[in-house]
N, C-alpha and C positions, 0 to 999 in steps of 0.2 A: 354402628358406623354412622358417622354424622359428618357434612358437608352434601357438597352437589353432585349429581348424578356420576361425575367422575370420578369422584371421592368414595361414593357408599358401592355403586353398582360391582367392582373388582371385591368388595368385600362379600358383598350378598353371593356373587360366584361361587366364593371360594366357602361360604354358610352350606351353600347347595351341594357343592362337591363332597363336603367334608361330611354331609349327613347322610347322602350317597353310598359313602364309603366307609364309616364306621356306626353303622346302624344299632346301635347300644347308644348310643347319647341320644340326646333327644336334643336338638337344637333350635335356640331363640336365635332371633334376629330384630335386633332393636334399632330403628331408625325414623328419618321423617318421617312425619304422617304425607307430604309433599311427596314420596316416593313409596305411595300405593300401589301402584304399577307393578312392582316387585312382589307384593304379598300372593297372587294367582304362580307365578313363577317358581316362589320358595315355597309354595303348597307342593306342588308336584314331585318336588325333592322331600316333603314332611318338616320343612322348615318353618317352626311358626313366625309370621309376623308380628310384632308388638310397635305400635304410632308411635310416636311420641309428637307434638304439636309444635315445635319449633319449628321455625323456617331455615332454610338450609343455608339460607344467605342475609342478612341483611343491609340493606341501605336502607338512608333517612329518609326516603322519599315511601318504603314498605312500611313506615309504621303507623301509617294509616289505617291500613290492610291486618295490622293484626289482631288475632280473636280473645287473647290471653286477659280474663276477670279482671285480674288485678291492675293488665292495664286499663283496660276502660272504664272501669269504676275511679279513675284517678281523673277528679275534671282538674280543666282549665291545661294550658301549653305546659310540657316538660322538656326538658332539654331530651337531645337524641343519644346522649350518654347515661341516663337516669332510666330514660323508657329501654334502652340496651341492657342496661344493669335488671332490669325489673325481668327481661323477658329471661334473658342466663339465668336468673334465681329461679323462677318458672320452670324451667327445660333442667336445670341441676335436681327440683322436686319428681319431676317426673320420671327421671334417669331413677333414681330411688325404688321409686314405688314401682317402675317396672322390673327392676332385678330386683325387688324385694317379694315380688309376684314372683318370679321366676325359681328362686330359691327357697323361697317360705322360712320355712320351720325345718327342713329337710335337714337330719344330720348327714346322711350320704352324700353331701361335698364333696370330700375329699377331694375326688378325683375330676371334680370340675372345671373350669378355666372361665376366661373371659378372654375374645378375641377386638380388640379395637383398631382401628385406624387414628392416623395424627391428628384428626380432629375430635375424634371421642376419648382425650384423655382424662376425661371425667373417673373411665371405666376401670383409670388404674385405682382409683381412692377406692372405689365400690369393690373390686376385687381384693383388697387390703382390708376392705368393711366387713366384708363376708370370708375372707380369710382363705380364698381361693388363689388360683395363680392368673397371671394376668399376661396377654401375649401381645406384641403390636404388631398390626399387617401391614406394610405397605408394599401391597403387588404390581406394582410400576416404577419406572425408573428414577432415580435420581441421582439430580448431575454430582458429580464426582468433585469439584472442586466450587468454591464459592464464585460466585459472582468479582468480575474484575472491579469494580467498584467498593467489594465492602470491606477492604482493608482500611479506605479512605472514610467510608462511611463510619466506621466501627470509632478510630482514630478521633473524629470530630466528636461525634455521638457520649464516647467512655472516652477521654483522652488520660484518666489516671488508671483505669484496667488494662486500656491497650498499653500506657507505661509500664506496668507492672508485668506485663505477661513481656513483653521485650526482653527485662531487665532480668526474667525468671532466670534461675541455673539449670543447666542441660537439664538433659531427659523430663522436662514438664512441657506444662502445655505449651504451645505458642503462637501469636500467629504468623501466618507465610503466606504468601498471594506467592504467587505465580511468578511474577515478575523479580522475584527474592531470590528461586529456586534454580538451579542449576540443572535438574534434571528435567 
């Protein structure tokens, strides 16, 4: 699970619960190394922790602050697009080697999974790498209809996809704001 405390901590719960309650797995919990806090917590349920060294968030004004070789070994200014790119390659190496720790050599897969949230969608490649099944959690709510704004958004943005999707024949996709709909 990767994002900020609101993001990981609903997943780390449900790592706890679920090791709780089907005590035949043996369950990782792969997140920031920023959200250590949690490793004493998912001990007590036998959940292991595993770091990973990305930041949960970043702004240009953090990448002062960061520790990643690759980047500090890069002298002279880079752009906050380049040092962003360097640091994702960074955190996609490590996403790797931690579920490549996790699973080894092991052919008893099978029966294993990988559980991520919307910001670790890394974990579907790695679950497709290792030939496991792959699940997404999001254990909080989400709103039920788009923002009133992104029909208009979408329209400026894609103006020959939003044509195309208008223009679609029945039963495909479409889009409808609110203001379209009748019900």
């Amino acid at each position: 699970a990767f994002g900020t405390h609101g993001d990981v901590f609903p997943i780390a719960a449900l790592a706890a619960a679920f090791a709780n309650d089907q005590q035949q797995y043996t369950v990782v919990f792969i997140t920031h190394s920023a959200h250590q806090s949690l490793s004493t917590h998912l001990a007590v349920s036998k959940v292991r922790y595993m770091p990973v060294a990305s930041p949960p968030a970043l702004a240009s004004e953090q990448l002062d602050n960061i520790s990643y070789d690759s980047v500090q070994s890069n002298a002279g200014p880079e752009s906050f697009s380049r040092r962003k790119e360097i640091i994702q390659t960074e955190h996609r190496k490590a996403c790797l080697a931690s579920v490549e720790e996790v699973f080894g050599n092991d052919p008893s897969i099978h029966s294993d999974f990988i559980v991520i949230n919307f910001f670790a969608l890394e974990g579907c490649h790695l679950a497709e790498l290792f030939q496991v099944k792959c699940i997404i959690a999001a254990p909080y709510f989400l709103p039920y209809s788009a923002p009133s704004s992104f029909e208009r958004q979408f329209k400026q943005s894609f103006p020959l996809l939003y044509k195309y999707f208008q223009e679609a024949p029945p039963n495909t996709v479409q889009i409808r704001s609110s203001s379209h709909d009748d019900a």
